[in-house]
C-alpha positions in Angstrom: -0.3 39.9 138.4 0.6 36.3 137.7 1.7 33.6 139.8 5.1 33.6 138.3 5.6 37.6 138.5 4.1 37.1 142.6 6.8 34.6 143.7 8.8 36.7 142.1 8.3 39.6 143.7 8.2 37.7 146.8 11.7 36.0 145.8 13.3 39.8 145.2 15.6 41.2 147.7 15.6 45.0 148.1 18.1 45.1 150.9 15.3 47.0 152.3 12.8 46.4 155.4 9.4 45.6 154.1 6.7 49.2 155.4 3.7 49.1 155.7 1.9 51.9 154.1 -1.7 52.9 155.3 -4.4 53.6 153.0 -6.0 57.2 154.0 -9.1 57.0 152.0 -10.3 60.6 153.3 -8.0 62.4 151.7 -8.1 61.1 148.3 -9.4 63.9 145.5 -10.7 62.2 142.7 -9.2 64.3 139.4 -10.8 65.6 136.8 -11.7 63.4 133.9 -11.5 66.4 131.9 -8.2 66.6 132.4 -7.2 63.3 131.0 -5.4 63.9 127.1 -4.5 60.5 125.8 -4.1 60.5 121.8 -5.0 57.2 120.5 -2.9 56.5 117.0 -2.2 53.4 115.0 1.6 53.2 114.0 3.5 50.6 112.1 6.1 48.8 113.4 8.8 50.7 110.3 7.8 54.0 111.6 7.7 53.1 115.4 11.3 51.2 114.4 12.3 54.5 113.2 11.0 56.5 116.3 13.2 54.3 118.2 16.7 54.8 116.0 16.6 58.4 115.7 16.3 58.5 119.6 12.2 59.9 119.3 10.8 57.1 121.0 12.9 56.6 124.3 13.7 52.6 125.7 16.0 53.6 128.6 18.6 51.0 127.8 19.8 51.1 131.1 16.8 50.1 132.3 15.7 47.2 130.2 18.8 45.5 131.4 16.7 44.6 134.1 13.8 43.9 132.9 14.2 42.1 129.5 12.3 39.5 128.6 15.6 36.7 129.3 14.0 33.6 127.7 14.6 33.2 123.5 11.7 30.9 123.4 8.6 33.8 124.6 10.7 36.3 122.4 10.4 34.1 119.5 6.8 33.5 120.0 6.2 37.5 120.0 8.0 37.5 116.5 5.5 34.8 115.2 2.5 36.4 116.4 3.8 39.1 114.1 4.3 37.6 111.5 1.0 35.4 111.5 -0.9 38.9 111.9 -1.9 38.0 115.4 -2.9 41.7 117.1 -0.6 42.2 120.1 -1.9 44.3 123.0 -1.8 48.3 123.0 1.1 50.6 124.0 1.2 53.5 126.4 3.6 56.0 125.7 4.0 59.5 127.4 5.4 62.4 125.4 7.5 64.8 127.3 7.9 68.7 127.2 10.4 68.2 124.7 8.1 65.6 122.3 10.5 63.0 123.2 8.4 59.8 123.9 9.0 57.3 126.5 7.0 53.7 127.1 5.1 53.6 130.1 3.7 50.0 129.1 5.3 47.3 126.8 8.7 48.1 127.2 9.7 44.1 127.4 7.8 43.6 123.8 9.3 46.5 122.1 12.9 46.0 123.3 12.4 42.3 122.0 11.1 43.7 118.6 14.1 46.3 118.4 16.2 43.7 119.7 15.0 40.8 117.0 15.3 43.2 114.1 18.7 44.4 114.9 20.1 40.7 114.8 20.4 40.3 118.7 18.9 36.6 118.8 17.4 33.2 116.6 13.9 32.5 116.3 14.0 29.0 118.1 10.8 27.1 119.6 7.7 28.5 116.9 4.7 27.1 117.0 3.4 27.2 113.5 6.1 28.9 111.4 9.4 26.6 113.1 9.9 25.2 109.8 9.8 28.0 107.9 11.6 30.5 110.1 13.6 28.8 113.2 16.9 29.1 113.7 17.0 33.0 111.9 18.1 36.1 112.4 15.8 39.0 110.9 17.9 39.4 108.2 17.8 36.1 107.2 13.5 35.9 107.0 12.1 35.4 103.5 10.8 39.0 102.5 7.3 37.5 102.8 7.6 37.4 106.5 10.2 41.0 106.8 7.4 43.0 104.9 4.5 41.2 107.3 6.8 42.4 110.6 7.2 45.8 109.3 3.6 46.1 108.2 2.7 45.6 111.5 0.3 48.0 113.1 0.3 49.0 116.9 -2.6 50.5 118.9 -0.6 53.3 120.5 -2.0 55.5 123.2 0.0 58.7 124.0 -0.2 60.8 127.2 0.1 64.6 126.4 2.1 66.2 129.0 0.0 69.1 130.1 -1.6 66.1 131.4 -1.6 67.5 135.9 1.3 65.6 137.8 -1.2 63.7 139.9 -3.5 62.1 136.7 -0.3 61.4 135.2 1.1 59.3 137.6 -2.2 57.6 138.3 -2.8 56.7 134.9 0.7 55.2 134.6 -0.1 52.7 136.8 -3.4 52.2 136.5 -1.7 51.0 133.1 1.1 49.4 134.3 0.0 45.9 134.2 1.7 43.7 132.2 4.3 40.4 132.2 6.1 42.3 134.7 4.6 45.6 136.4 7.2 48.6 136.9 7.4 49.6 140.6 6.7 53.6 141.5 10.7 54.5 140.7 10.7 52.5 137.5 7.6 54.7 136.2 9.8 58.0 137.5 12.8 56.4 135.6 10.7 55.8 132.4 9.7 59.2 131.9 12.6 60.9 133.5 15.0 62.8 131.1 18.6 61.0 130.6 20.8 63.6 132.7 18.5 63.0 135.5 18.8 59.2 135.1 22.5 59.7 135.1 22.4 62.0 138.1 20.6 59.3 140.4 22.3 56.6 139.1 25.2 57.9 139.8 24.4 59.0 144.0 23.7 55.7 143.7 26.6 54.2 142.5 28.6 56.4 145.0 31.2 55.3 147.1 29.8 57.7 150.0 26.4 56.3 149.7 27.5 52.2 149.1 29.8 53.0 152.5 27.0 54.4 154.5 24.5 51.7 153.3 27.1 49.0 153.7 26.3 48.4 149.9 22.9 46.4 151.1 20.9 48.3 148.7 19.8 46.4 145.6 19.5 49.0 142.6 18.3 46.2 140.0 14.6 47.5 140.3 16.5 50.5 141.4 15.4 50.6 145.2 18.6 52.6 146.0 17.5 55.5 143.5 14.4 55.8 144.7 15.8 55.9 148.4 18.3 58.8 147.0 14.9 60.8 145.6 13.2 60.5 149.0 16.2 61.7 150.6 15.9 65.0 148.3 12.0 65.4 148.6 12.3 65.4 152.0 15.1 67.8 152.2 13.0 70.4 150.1 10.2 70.0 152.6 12.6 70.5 155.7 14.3 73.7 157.2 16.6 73.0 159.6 17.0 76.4 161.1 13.1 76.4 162.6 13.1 72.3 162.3 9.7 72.6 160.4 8.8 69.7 158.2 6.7 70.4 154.6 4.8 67.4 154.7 0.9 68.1 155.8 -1.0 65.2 154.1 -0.6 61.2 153.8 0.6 60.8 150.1 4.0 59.7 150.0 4.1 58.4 146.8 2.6 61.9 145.2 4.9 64.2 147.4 7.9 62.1 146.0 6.4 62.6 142.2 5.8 66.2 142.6 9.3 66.3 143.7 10.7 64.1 140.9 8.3 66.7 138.1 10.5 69.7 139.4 14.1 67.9 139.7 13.6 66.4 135.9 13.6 70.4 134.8 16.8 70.7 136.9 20.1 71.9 135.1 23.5 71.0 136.4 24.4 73.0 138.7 21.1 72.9 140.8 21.8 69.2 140.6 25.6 69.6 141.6 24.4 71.5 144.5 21.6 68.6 145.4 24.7 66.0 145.1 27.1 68.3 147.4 24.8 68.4 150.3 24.1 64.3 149.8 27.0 63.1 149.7 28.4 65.3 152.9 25.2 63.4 154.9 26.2 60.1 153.6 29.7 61.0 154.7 28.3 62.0 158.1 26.6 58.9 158.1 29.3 56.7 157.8 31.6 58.8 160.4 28.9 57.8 163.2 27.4 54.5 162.2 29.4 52.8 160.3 28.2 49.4 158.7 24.9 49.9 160.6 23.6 53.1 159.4 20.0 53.4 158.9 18.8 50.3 160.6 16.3 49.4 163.2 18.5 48.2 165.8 17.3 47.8 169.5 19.2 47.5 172.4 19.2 43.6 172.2 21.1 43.9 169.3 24.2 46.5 171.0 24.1 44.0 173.7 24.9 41.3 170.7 27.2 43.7 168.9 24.8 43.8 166.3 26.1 41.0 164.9 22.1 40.2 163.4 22.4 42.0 159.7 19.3 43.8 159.9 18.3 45.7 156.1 18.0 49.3 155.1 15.0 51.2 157.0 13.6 53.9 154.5 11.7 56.0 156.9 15.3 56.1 159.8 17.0 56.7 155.8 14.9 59.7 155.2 15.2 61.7 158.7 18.2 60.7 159.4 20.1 61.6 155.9 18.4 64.9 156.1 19.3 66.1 159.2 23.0 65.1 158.9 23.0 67.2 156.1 23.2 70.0 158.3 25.7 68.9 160.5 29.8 70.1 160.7 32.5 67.6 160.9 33.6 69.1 164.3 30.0 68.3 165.1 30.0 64.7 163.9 33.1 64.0 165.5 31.7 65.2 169.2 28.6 62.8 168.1 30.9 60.1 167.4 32.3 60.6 171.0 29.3 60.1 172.7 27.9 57.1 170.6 25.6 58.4 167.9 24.6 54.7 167.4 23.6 53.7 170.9 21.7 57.1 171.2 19.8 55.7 168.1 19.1 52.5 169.3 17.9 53.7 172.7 15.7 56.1 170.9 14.1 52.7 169.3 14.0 50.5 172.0 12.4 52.8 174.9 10.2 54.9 172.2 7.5 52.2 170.8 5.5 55.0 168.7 8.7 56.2 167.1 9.8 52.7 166.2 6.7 51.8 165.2 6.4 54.7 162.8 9.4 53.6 161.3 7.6 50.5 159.9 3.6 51.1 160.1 2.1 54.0 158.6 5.1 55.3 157.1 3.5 57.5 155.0 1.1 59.4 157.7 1.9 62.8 158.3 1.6 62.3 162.3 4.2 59.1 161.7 6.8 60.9 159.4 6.4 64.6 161.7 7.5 62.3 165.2 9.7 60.4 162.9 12.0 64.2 162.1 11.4 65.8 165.4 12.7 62.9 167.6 15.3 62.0 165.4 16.7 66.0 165.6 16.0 65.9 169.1 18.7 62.9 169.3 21.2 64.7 167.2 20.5 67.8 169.0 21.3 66.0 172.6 24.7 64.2 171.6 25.8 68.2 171.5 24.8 69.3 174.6 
């Protein structure tokens, strides 16, 4: 990653507290290489143009909008190298169940590409060709220069998908290195199909979810949607009849992709019912907390009337949201009464493993099982 892409990173605000994950080394299983089906093709840029008008080869508008390329000048200088018959680096693509394909690595170059020849922007700032070419529009390119951009061959590599869930995601970002690196919901959102996009970004754009967040959440790099797809993993893994917990080993991020596999071959009325029982907990939460739902607040801050803005906790956002779920609004409204908040914050403040499983080692299986069982504990009391 580059200095530029760090600081930026560093610079972003998720409107989430920062975890820190721990690496369990013991229980990783090495895949089978076998197993491994990456197709490697050479494509011109006409046909690859093509793929993308006819809605084959999948761009995700909605999510380039945050991760364009924003500067004319490095999107000019990716048109040159075309047309001086520079190479450019390879493209991953993964084809779906359906043979739709979606880019898993240079999505910033080909949206500038698709964006250049549909007329979006000037060449401005070349190196070699400024004279010949600056200040136009594709259309406007001497044919010399149009035939050299659509002659254009990429180095594709294509991911089959009988590819196993667990190479899969590896490879994506072992892959995923370039200008800027998609995070583990951006490679979900790449390859997810566009009802299922539409789906989360819609909880997310709720106004049940914005009120019980307090609208902290930033979705640009889509933080909020990934937040949302914990919330469901979790709630597969948990009955709240025995208060058993599905979770037995440390791999958060794989128990949230083999989640995401089976929600992508959802139809709408298994996701209807997914959005019914999310939206009651986010009601829920907003009936006992308020503005400060889902935060790590100690007692310090009630004495101070939490008036320090402390950000979004993901591992208090995944117990919590799940276990209001479950809850009545007669029930809620007796929690209310006794001061759901407070209970929470006491929880934190006298408990120092469960608040420090909140932060450190949120992946661990010991962390995340104390994290559930004390928090339904606390629910379980304010009804007593």
């Amino acid at each position: 990653m580059d200095d530029n892409l760090d600081m930026y990173e560093k610079k972003f605000d998720y409107g989430i507290e920062e975890e820190e994950i721990e690496d369990f080394e013991s229980e990783e299983t090495p895949f089978d290489a076998e197993k491994i089906r990456i197709e490697q093709r050479m494509l011109s840029l006409k046909y690859v143009k093509e793929l993308i008008d006819d809605g084959s080869l999948n761009l995700n508008p909605d999510f380039q909008r945050n991760v364009v390329w924003k500067e004319v000048k490095r999107k000019s200088l990716l048109i040159e190298s075309l047309m001086l018959r520079i190479p450019i680096p390879a493209f991953y693509f993964y084809e779906d169940d359906d043979s739709f394909l979606n880019v898993i690595d240079g999505l910033q170059r080909l949206n500038t590409i698709n964006e250049y020849l549909n007329g979006k922007f000037k060449l401005k700032n070349l190196q070699y060709l400024d004279k010949l070419c600056g200040g136009k529009k594709f259309a406007d390119l001497d044919k010399k220069y149009k035939t050299r951009i659509f002659m254009t061959q990429f180095s594709v590599n294509i991911i089959d998908a009988r590819t196993p869930t667990q190479v899969k995601y590896d490879l994506f970002r072992r892959i995923n290195t370039g200008g800027m690196p998609l995070n583990a919901q951006e490679i979900r959102n790449s390859i997810a199909k566009p009802h299922i996009r539409d789906f989360l970004k819609r909880l997310s754009n709720s106004e049940e979810f914005l009120l019980a967040t307090n609208s902290s959440v930033n979705d640009t790099r889509m933080a909020a949607q990934e937040l949302i797809l914990r919330y469901i993993a979790f709630d597969f893994a948990y009955d709240f009849d025995s208060g058993e917990l599905k979770y037995d080993r440390s791999d958060l991020e794989l128990f949230i992709d083999n989640v995401f596999e089976r929600i992508n071959k959802f139809k709408e009325d298994e996701l209807k019912e997914i959005e019914g029982k999310f939206l009651h907990s986010m009601n829920n939460a907003f009936i006992l907390f308020g503005e400060y739902g889902f935060r790590k607040y100690n007692n310090l801050d009630a004495e101070n009337n939490y008036s320090k803005r402390k950000l979004v906790n993901k591992s208090l956002f995944s117990s919590l949201s799940v276990i209001l779920t479950y809850y009545t609004s007669v029930e809620i409204n007796e929690m209310k009464e006794k001061d759901a908040l407070k209970e929470i914050t006491d929880l934190i403040t006298r408990d120092e493993v469960f608040s420090d499983s909140l932060t450190v080692g949120t992946n661990s299986v010991a962390n995340v099982q104390y994290n559930f069982k004390n928090i339904r504990k606390t629910m379980e009391d304010l009804l007593l």
